[in-house]
Structure formats: C-alpha cells, structure tokens
C-alpha positions, 0 to 999 in steps of 0.5 A: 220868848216862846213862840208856838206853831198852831198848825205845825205837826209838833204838839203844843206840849212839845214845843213848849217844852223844848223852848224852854230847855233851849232858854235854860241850857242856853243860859237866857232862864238863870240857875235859881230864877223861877217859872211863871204859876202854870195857871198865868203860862196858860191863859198868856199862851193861849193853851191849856194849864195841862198843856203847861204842866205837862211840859214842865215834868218834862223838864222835871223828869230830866232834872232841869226844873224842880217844883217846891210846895208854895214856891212854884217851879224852880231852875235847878242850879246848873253848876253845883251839879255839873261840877259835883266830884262824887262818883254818883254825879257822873250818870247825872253829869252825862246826861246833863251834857247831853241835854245840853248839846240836844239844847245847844242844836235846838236853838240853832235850829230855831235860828235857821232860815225856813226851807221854802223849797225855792230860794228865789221866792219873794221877799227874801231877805240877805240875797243879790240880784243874780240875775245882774251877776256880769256872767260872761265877765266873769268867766273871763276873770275865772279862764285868766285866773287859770291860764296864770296860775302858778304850780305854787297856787295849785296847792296849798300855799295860801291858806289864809288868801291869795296874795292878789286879792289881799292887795285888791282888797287892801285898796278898794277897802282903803279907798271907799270904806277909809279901812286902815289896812295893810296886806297883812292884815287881811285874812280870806276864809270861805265865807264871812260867817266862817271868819266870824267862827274863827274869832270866836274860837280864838278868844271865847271860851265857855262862860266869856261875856260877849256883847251882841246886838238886840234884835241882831244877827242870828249867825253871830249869836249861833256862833257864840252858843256853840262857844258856850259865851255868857251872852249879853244883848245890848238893845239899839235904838235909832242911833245903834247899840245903846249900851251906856247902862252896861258900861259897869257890868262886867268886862265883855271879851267880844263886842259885835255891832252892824254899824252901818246898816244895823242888822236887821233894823237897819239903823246907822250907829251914830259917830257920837256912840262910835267913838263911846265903843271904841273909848269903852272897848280899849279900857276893857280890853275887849275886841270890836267885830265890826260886821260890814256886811252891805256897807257898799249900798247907801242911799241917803246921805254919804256913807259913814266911814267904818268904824275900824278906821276911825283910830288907827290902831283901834281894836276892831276887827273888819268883817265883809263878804263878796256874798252881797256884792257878787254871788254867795257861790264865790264863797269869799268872806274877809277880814281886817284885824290888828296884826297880831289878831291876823296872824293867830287867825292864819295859823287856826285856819289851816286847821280848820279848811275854811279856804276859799278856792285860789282860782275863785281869789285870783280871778277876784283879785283882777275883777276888782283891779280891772274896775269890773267891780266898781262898775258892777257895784254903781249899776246895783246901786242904782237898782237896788235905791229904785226897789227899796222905794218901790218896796216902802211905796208898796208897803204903805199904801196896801198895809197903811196904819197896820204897818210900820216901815223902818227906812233905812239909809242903805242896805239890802232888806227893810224891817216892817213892824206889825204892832197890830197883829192879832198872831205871832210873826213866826206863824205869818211868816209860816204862812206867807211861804204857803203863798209863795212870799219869804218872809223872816220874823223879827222874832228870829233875831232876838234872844230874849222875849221879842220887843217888836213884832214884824216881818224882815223883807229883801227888796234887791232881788226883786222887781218893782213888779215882783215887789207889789205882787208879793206886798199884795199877798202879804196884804190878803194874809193880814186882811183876809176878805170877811 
C-alpha cells in the first residue's frame, strides 16, 4: 500500500506518513487493527526503523494511532471519539474532521493523472486520436447548430439535455449497444464522470457500502471518497468482477463494473456472471452503474451487448461519453437510467451546473443523425486495431520475458505486467515522464496493496512509429546499458 518516491523533494518520513493517514481516514486500516513492528516496516520498505518511528508519532501526536507496551501500534477507534457528547470532545472532534478532510484530498491527489507538461506525450493512457477529429465537419454541425437555435435553447431550457440529442442517443444506443431506452431516459451532464457524481449524491451517504472493481477506475472510487462510502473491492480476474465470496456480506447500495472493456485490465465480464450481477443486484436492491466507456472499440470477436439491455427493467444505470469517440473538449458525457432514477437526476442536476453547452448538444445531435458519427467511428476503428497490434508487437519483442501483455479484445489502453521489476511502478512511471514517455502505474488503481505491478499504455493516439520510439524508452529505463 505505501509506495515511496526515492527521488521526489518530500522526506521519506513524510510520505510514510501521510500514506498511512490517508488509509485510516479513508477507512482501508480499521478502527482497532494494528500496525505492523516498526522493525518489519523498515526492513519490507526499505528505509530506516527511525524513519518508520518518526512517522508513526506523527500520527501519535494527532491521535490517529496509539502505542501500548507489547502490543504495538494501534488504530484508534474512530467513532467513539467523534460521536462523543461531553463538551470536551468538540476540540478533538474538530480536529478530527480536519484531518480527515486533509485525508480525503490526499488521496484524491494520489489519484490524479501526473502533470507531464505536455498532455500529447506517449503513451498516455484514456485519450483519441485529435488529430482524426473531422474538424471542418464539425464546424458545419456547430455553424447549423447555431443558425437553428431557438430563443428557448439560448437559455436555460434544457438542464438535463437537449431534446435532439436525447433521440440521437436513444437510436444510436439502441441500435449498436441493444441499450433499452427511451428519450426519457437519457440524461446529459458535461462529462461522464460528472454523471457518475450525480449518482452518487443521490443514493450515497456516509458509511453506505458500495462494490468497486480491484484494480479499477480511480474516477469512480474518488467519487465514493468524497461520499464517505464504506468501499468494497471486488477483485476480477479473466472473466471481470469475481464477486461470488461476497454474495453474503453486506447489501451494498452501488455496484460499479466495466463490463466491456474492464478498467483498466481490459477483460470482458463473461455473459455468465452478467446475468449473476444482475440476479444478485435486484434481490439486494442495489443499483448497477455500468461504466461503457469505450464499448465503440472491439476487435476480436462481436462486441457483447451491454449489460443494462440484458432485462428490460433491470436496475442499472448506463454511463458513456463522447469524450472517447470525438474530443473531451465537447464535454458531453451521458447516462440511461430507470425513469425514476432519470428523473431525480434531472432535478439534482440543476443545482449542481453540470450542463453541457446546448449549441455544443445540437450540433451533436445532427453530427450523429447525418451518419458523420458512424463513419468517424468505423475509420478509428480501423486505426486504432492497427495500433493496439503495433503496441503488443512493440512490447514483446523489446521487453520479452520481463513483460506481461494483457490483450484486450477492445478498448483504447493495454495494461503490461512487470512482475520483474526491481522498483515500484509509481517511481517507472516517474521516470519515464523525464524521457518523454506517459505512463499510469498499475498501482493507481487499486485501493489496497497492489496485486500487480506494471504500466497502463494508450495506443490510440499514437502512431505505430511513435508507438516504437516510446517501447524503446521504456526498454532502455528497464534495462539500462551496464
């Protein structure tokens, strides 16, 4: 759980430190669950037993931990104290939600993307090709768009999406992904990730249990911190979310899954355990957030229909985005939910101005009823299969036995495992950035200690060229001339 940076400007103390906190305010360390001996911190991090003790009276001295003759280092029961009513809490309660809050933003930090300085460097995982975006036809959508609007979409009409492209979707979502959808259905915030916040406010509150994949997408799970959701990872395997040994635990209120492309392994949730989810889900009475993503890209086999139009009244609600398929500057993400689910999103999303732009919707409205979409869509598909096989080439043949290369059917990004790493993936990661490579850890994406160790590449941007010249630096970093 506690991966250092050797070469970073923050002490080692420090960052042990502020790891730690971050796991007991986020609740992955227990009230009442013990440290490891300072002596076995040490020697499994690699650092001085000082080091350790000096991070644990940090956390000592604000009351997080506390040390008992033969018994080690403790985790204070959180609750007892919070929840105290003698007036002599108040100071410590105080300073408990400050801690906390300083907790929560940590580890959103943790999560975010590295700052490379430039957000084209290869291989940056999550990202299209721009350089394909039909410009020039789009400029004729947005000039439309404009030359048609109404006084009415110049205002503020159409909080949870424009009419037009409600039916674009409904059709195209119909047609290719056998979504079950009516116009009523859809909702249209200004990002996919900001429909994912929308739910969660809606049906979280603190201390919820909420299922979330293990390794999986650290938007989601930031989205769930911030909630205060008591957070349960489901671990997958080859076949998605394993989660028949937590079946008889308790109900959870949210279950989020990647089933077509699983984030970011990029396995397929087989049918057999789609139609477990969903059997499981409606005795529960949890919700299914199906997270789409980049369903559009699949190259072996025939795409698997999603999840949500498996039943038709099945309790999932439908994410995706036009941030994979067009520009993330559109700013367009969408959702398909059970009416009544749709129409308590609209309503909380008035108050929240995640609205996505009406000229911006119209004008995507007609790009996708001209057919512009489609076809868009079937030349990167063709691109994108070439580079995904470049990238798995490139990979094998200049890393061979030190790398793992999880082949996904579809998708925008590979996951490659370097179970013989002699560093942690966050500090390779570090590294590759000084020499021009964008690299995730797979770290990132777990909420517990790593499984795995690797990298997360994106190969749909990227030429087969720029693929190579990239997997050549990623070679020389891993095996540098002795």
């Amino acid at each position: 759980m506690i991966d250092l940076a050797r070469e970073g400007d923050t002490p080692i103390y420090l960052q042990i430190y502020q790891l730690l906190r971050s796991a007991i305010l986020s609740g992955v360390l227990k009230p009442g669950s013990h440290l490891p001996p300072s002596r076995q911190m040490a020697v499994e991090l690699g650092v001085s037993r000082n080091t350790v003790i000096t991070a644990l009276e940090c956390l000592d001295g604000e009351g997080l931990v506390e040390g008992r003759q033969g018994s080690g280092v403790r985790i204070v029961e959180w609750k007892e104290e919070i929840e105290g009513s003698a007036p002599a809490t108040a100071g410590r309660r105080s300073k408990r939600s400050a801690i906390r809050f300083a907790a929560m933003l940590g580890e959103l930090q943790r999560m975010r993307p590295p700052e490379y300085g430039v957000e084209q460097m290869p291989l940056r995982p999550g990202l299209p090709d721009l350089r394909l975006f039909p410009a020039n036809t789009w400029g004729r959508m947005l000039r439309r768009a404009n030359n048609r609007q109404e006084a009415a979409d110049r205002g503020y009409a159409y909080p949870s999406g424009h009419l037009l492209l409600k039916e674009a979707l409904t059709g195209y979502l119909s047609e290719k992904r056998l979504v079950s959808v009516t116009p009523r259905q859809v909702v249209i915030a200004s990002s996919a990730q900001g429909i994912l916040d929308l739910i969660v406010r809606l049906f979280v509150e603190p201390g919820d249990v909420v299922w979330h994949e293990e390794p999986g997408y650290e938007g989601m799970r930031a989205a769930f911190i911030q909630a205060r959701a008591d957070i349960v990872p489901i671990p997958v395997d080859e076949n998605g979310m394993d989660f028949e040994a937590y079946r008889n635990r308790a109900k959870p209120k949210l279950i989020y899954v990647t089933p077509s492309h699983q984030h970011p392994m990029g396995y397929t949730l087989s049918l057999a355990r789609r139609r477990m989810l969903l059997d499981y889900a409606e005795r529960a009475g949890a919700l299914v957030i199906e997270d789409d993503y980049d369903s559009e890209f699949h190259y072996e086999g025939r795409p698997i229909a999603a999840l949500q139009g498996l039943r038709g009244d099945a309790p999932v609600i439908y994410v995706g985005t036009l941030s994979k398929t067009m520009a993330p500057s559109l700013r367009i993400g969408f959702a398909v939910a059970p009416r009544d689910v749709a129409e308590m999103m609209a309503t909380l999303q008035r108050s929240t101005g995640q609205v996505a732009a009406t000229d911006v919707q119209i004008a995507a409205a007609g790009f996708i009823a001209d057919g512009h979409y489609a076809r868009h869509l079937r030349r990167l598909h063709r691109i994108y299969a070439e580079r995904r096989v470049a990238l798995i080439d490139a990979l094998e043949r200049r890393l061979g036995h030190l790398a793992v290369v999880h082949k996904p059917n579809g998708g925008m990004q590979l996951v490659v495992e370097l179970p013989k790493m002699k560093t942690g993936d966050a500090d390779l990661a570090r590294r590759l950035a000084k020499v021009g490579v964008a690299a995730y850890p797979l770290s990132r994406f777990y909420l517990g200690k790593p499984a795995r160790r690797g990298l997360m590449l994106g190969f749909a941007p990227w030429t087969p060229g720029e693929i190579d010249a990239a997997v050549s630096k990623l070679q020389a970093v891993l095996k540098p001339p002795r």
